[in-house]
C-alpha positions in Angstrom: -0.2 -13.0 -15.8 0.7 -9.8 -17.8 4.3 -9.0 -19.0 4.7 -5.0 -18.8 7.8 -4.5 -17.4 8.6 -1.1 -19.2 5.2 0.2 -17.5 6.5 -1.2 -14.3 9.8 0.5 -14.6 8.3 3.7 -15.2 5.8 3.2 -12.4 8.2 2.1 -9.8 11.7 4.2 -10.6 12.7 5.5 -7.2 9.8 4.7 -5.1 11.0 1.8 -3.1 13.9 3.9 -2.9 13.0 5.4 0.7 14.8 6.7 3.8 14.5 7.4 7.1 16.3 9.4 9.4 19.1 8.0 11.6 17.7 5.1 14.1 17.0 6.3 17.2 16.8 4.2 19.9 12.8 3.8 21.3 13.0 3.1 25.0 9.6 1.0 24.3 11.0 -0.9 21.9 11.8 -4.6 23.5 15.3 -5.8 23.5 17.1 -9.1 24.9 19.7 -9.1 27.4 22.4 -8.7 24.8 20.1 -5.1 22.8 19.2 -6.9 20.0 15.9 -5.9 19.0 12.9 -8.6 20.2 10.5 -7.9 17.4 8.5 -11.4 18.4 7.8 -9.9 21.5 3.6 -9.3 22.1 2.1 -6.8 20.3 1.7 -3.4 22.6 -1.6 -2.2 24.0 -3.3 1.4 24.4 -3.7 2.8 27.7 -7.6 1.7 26.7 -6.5 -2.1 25.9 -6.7 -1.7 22.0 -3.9 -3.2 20.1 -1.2 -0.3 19.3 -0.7 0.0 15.3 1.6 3.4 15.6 4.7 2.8 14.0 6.8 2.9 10.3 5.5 0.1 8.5 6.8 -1.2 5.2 5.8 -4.5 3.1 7.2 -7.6 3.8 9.9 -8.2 0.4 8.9 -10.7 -2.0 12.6 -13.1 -2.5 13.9 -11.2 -5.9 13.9 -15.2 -7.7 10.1 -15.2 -7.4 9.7 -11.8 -9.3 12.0 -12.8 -11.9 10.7 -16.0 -12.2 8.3 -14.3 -13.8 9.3 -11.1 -15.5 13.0 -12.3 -16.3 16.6 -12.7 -14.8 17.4 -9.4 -16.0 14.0 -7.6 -14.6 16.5 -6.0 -12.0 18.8 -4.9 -14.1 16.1 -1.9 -15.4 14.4 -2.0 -11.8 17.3 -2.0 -9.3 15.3 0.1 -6.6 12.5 -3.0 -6.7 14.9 -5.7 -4.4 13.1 -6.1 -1.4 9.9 -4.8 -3.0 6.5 -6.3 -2.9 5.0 -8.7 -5.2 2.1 -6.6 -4.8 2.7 -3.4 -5.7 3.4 -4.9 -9.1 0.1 -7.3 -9.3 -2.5 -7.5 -6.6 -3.6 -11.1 -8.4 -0.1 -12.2 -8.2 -1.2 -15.3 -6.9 -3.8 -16.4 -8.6 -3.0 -18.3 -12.2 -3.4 -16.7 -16.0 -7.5 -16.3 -16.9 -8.3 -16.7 -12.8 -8.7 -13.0 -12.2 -12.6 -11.9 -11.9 -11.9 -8.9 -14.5 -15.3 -8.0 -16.1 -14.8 -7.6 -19.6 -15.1 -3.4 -18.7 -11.9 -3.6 -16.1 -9.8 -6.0 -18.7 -10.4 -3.0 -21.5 -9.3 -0.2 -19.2 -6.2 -2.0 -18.4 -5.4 -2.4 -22.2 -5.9 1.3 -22.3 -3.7 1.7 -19.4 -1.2 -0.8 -21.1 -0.3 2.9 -23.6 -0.6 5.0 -20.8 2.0 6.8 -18.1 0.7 5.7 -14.4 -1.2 8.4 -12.8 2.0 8.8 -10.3 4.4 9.7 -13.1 2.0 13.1 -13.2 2.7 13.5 -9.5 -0.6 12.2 -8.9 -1.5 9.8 -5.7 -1.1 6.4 -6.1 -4.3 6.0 -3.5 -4.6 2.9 -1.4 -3.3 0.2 -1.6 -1.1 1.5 -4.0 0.8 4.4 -1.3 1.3 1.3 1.7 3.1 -0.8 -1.0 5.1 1.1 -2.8 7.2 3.0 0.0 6.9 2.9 4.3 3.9 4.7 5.9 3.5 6.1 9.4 0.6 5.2 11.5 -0.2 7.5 14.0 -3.3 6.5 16.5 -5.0 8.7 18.5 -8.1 7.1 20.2 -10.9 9.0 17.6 -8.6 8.5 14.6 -5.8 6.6 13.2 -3.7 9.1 10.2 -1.7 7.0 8.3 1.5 9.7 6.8 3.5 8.5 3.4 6.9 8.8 2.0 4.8 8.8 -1.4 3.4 11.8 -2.5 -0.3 10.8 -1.0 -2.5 13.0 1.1 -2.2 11.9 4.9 -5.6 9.2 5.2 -7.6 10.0 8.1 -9.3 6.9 9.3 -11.9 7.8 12.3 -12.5 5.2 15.2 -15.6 7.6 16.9 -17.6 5.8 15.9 -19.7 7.9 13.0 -21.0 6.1 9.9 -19.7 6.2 6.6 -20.7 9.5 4.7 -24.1 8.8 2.4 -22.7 11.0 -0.3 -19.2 10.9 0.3 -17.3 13.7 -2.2 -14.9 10.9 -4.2 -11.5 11.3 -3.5 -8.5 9.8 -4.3 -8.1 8.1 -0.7 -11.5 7.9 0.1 -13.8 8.6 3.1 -12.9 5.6 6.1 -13.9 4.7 9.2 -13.0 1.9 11.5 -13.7 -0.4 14.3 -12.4 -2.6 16.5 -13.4 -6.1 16.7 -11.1 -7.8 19.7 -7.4 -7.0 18.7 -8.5 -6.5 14.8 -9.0 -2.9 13.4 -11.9 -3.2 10.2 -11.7 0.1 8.1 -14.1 0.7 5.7 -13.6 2.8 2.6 -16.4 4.4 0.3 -16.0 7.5 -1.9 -12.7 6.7 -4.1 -12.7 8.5 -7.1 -11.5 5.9 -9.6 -8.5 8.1 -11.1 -5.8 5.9 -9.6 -4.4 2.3 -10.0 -4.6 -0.5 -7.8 -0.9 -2.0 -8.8 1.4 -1.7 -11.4 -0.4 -3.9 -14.1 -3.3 -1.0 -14.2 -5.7 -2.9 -12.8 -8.4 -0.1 -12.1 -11.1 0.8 -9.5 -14.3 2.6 -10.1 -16.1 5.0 -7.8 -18.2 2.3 -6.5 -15.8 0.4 -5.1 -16.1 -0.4 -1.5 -12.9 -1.3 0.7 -13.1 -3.2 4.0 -9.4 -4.0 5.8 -8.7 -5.5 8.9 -5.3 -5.0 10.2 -3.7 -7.3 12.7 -0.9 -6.7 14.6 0.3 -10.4 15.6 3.3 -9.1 17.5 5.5 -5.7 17.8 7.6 -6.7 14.5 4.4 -8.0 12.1 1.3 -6.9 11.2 -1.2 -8.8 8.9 -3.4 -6.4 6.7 -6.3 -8.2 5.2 -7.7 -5.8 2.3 -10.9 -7.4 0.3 -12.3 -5.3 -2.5 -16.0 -5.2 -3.8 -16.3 -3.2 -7.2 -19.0 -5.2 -9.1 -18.3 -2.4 -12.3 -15.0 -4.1 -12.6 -14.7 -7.6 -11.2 -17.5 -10.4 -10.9 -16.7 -10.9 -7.4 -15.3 -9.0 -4.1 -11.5 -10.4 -4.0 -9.1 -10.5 -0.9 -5.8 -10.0 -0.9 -3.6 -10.1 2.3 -0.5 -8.3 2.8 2.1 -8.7 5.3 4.0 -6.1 6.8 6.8 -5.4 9.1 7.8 -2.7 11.6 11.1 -0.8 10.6 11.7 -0.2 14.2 13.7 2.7 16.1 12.2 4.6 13.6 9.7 7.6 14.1 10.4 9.7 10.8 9.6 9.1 7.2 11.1 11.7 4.8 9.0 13.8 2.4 8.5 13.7 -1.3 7.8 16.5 -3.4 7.1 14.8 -6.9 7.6 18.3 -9.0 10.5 19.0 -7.3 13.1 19.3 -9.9 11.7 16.7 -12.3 13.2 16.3 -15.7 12.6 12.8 -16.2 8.4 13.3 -17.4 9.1 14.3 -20.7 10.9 11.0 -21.9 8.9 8.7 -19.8 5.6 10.2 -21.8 7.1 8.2 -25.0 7.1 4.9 -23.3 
């Protein structure tokens, strides 16, 4: 596994760093006898019997010993906003062993490039998917023709559309792509064509092209938890498709995330560029 940790400083200063607004209390939010909060309870249905995914989600954290395990003791000393991070957001191959990642020989020469290079999100660029779910908590808001998933990081809202239309043929590449999903039984399966390979799928660089082709399936075991299944096939990069799940958790009595205006008094670019 790769050692950056400067580039992962750089990459991740302030973005696990999120808010929301004061809890307020959801009425359809279960609750025991005494109002604790029952997040074991069954997952909640639509009025049309699909499995309810609206909510403020967030990764589950990776225990700070295993991250420093292997960047250092002192790894959160530089990073302090990265406790209760993802393993994730910092390598999608975490868990695979040095040499076992299916890098073609073109994907392990872009991330050396990328090894001298500023993250496209230091430039207030998006940070694209999976990149925007990992790094901060993201709204999903379903409608029953689309699901919009909303991010504290500065990415475009994703429009994912459940009426059942095709992907485009053409799609024009973007940095979220074009999506559509469906519903098998209580699993939602979104497919993604049409990225336009500018962005970063973690913190070590490793990169996508415009070929790539996402499929997720997101499932919502009960009202606290959600399992989200994401398996990536970009034969210009890697000699296989890959699969990574992610768990993630509701933040519950929540229904706002805050904005985040990159530009917005930023006087940090400048020195970061020497890095």
């Amino acid at each position: 596994m790769l050692n950056r940790p400067i580039i992962l400083v750089i990459l991740l200063a302030g973005a696990t760093a999120s808010a929301q607004w004061l809890k307020y209390p959801d009425p359809r939010t279960p609750r025991a006898k005494d109002g604790r909060l029952n997040l074991t309870a069954p997952a909640p249905r639509t009025p049309d019997g699909k499995t309810a995914l609206s909510g403020v989600w967030e990764p589950e954290p990776t225990p700070a010993n295993e991250i420093t395990r292997v960047f250092g003791e002192h790894f959160f000393d530089l990073q302090v906003d990265l406790v209760g991070g993802s393993k994730y957001t910092l390598n999608l191959f975490w868990d695979l062993k040095p040499g076992e990642e299916p890098l073609r020989p073109e994907a392990a020469a872009i991330m050396k490039q990328n090894a001298g290079l500023s993250p496209p999100t230091v430039n207030c660029l998006p940070g694209g998917i999976p990149f925007a779910m990992l790094v901060t908590p993201f709204k999903i808001v379903q409608a029953p023709r689309e699901i919009v998933m909303l991010f504290e990081h500065p990415d475009p809202p994703r429009q994912i559309h459940t009426d059942g239309r095709p992907l485009p043929k053409d799609p024009e590449p973007s940095w979220l792509g074009s999506s559509t999903g469906t519903w098998q039984g209580k699993t939602l399966v979104v497919e993604t064509t049409g990225f336009n390979g500018r962005n970063w799928l973690d913190g070590m660089g490793h990169p996508l092209s415009e070929s790539m082709h996402l499929t997720e399936r997101y499932q919502r075991r009960d009202f606290g938890h959600m399992d989200v299944e994401m398996t990536f096939n970009d034969p210009k990069f890697y000699t296989r498709p890959f699969t990574v799940k992610l768990p993630m958790r509701l933040i519950p009595d929540s229904s706002d995330i805050f904005e985040d205006v990159c530009a917005e008094n930023e006087k940090d670019r400048v020195h970061l560029e020497r890095h």
